[in-house]
C-alpha positions in Angstrom: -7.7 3.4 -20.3 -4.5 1.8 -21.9 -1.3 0.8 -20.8 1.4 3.0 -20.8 4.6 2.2 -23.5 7.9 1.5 -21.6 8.7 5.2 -22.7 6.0 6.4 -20.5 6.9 5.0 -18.0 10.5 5.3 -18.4 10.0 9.2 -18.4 8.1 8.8 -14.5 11.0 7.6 -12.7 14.2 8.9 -11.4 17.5 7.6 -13.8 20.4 6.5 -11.2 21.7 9.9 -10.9 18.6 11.6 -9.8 18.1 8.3 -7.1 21.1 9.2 -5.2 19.7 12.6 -4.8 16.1 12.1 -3.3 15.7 11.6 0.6 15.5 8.0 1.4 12.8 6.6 3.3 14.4 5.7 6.9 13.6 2.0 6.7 16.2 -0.8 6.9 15.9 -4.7 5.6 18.0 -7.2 7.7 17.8 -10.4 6.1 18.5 -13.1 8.3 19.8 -16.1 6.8 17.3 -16.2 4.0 18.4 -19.1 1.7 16.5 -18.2 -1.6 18.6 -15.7 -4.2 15.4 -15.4 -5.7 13.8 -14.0 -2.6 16.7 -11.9 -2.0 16.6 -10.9 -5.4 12.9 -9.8 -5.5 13.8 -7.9 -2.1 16.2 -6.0 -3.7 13.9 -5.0 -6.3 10.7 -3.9 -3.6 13.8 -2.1 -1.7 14.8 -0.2 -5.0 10.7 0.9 -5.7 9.9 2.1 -1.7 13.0 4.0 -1.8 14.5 2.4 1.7 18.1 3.3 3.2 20.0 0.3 2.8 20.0 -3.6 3.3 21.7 -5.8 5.6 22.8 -8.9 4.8 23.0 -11.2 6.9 25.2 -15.1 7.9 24.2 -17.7 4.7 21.8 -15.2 3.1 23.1 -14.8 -0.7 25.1 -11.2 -0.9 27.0 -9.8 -4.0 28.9 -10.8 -6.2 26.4 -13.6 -7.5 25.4 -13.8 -11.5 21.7 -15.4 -9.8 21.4 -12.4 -7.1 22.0 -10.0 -10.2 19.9 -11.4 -12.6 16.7 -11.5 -10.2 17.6 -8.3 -8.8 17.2 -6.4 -12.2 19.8 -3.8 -11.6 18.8 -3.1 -7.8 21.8 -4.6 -6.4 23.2 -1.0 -8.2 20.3 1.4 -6.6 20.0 0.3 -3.1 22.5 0.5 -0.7 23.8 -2.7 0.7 25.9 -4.3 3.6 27.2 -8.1 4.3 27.1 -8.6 8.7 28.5 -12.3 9.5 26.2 -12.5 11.9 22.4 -10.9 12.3 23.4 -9.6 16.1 26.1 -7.6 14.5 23.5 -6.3 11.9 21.0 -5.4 14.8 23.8 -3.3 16.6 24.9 -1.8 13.6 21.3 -0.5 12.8 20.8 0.9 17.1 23.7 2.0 16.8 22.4 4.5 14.4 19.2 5.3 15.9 17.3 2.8 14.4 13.9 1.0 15.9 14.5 -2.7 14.8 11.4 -5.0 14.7 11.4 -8.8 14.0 8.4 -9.4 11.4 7.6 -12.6 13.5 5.0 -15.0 15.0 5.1 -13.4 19.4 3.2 -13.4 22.4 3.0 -10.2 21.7 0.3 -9.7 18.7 1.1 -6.4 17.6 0.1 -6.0 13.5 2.0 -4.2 10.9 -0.1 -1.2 10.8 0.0 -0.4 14.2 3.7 1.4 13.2 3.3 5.1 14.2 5.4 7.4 12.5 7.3 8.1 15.3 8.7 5.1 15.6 11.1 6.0 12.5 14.0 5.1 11.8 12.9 1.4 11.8 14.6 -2.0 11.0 12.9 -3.9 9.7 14.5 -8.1 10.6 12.9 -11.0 8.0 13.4 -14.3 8.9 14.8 -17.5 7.2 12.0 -19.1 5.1 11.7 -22.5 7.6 12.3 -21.3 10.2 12.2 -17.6 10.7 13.4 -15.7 13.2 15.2 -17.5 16.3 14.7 -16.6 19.5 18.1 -15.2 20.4 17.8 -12.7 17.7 13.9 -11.8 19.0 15.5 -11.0 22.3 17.5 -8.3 20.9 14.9 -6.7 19.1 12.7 -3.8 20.4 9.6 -4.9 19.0 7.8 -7.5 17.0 5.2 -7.1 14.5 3.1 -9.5 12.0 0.9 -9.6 9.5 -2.4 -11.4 9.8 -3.0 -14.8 8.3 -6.9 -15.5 7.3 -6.1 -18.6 5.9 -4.5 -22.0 7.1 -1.0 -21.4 6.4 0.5 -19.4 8.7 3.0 -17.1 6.8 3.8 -15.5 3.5 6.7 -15.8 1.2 9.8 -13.9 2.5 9.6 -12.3 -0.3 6.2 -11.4 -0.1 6.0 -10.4 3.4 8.5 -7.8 3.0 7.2 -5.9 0.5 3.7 -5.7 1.8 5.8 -4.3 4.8 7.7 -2.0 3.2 4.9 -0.4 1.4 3.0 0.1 4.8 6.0 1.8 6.3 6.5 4.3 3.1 3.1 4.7 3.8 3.3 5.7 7.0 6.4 7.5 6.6 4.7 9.7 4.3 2.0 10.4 6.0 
């Protein structure tokens, strides 16, 4: 075993052209008023390697043009397709209004895990919530679903960042499948 040169690498993955070709997965990020460009940033960057449709951006969460935003993204802010909503209502009704599932990744009554997505389901919205506070309760209301992910530990959530990527990856996943 060894690890492959930047070349190698390089030579596995689409260039910018070819991206804009392949099938996107149907997946949507809304972030709501997430405060961190650095989490934004790194969401761009799981967006750009699962291959999702677009991200919304939502109220006080950090959007383009920003020298931060672009230097944590890494280029993604080029590759994945992106929207600014004033508010995160409008984003939710823009993604129905396309057919899309949306599900708050949130703390409910309702208990249902990540991996209990079934691939019909898609096209899914995915809503991440503001790192304090997440998701509030008006915005829950309007959602068709809720999922989380389980916490074995004392604290009882993930970076934004974080969360959303383990997401993502189960969706492409189960998209695939």
């Amino acid at each position: 075993m060894r690890k492959l040169s930047y070349q190698e690498i390089l030579s596995e993955r689409p260039n910018e052209d070819e991206l804009k070709r392949l099938a996107k997965h149907k997946i949507i990020v809304i972030l709501d008023n997430i405060r961190s460009t650095y989490n934004v940033g790194s969401i761009f960057r799981t967006s750009d390697s699962t291959r999702i449709s677009e991200i919304l951006l939502c109220g006080y969460t950090p959007h383009p043009p920003r020298k931060d935003l672009e230097k944590t993204a890494l280029g993604a802010l080029d590759t994945v397709k992106w929207q600014y909503f004033k508010t995160t209502k409008e984003a939710i009704e823009y993604a129905k209004s396309i057919n899309y599932k949306v599900i708050a990744v949130e703390l409910t009554d309702k208990k249902r895990q990540y991996t209990d997505i079934q691939k019909t389901e898609f096209p899914i919205a995915i809503v991440m919530g503001n790192e304090l506070s997440g998701i509030d309760d008006d915005i829950i209301s309007i959602c068709d679903d809720s999922i989380e992910i389980p916490m074995y530990g004392i604290k009882h959530s993930l970076n934004v960042s974080v969360a959303t990527g383990v997401i993502l990856y189960e969706l492409c996943k189960i998209h695939n499948s």
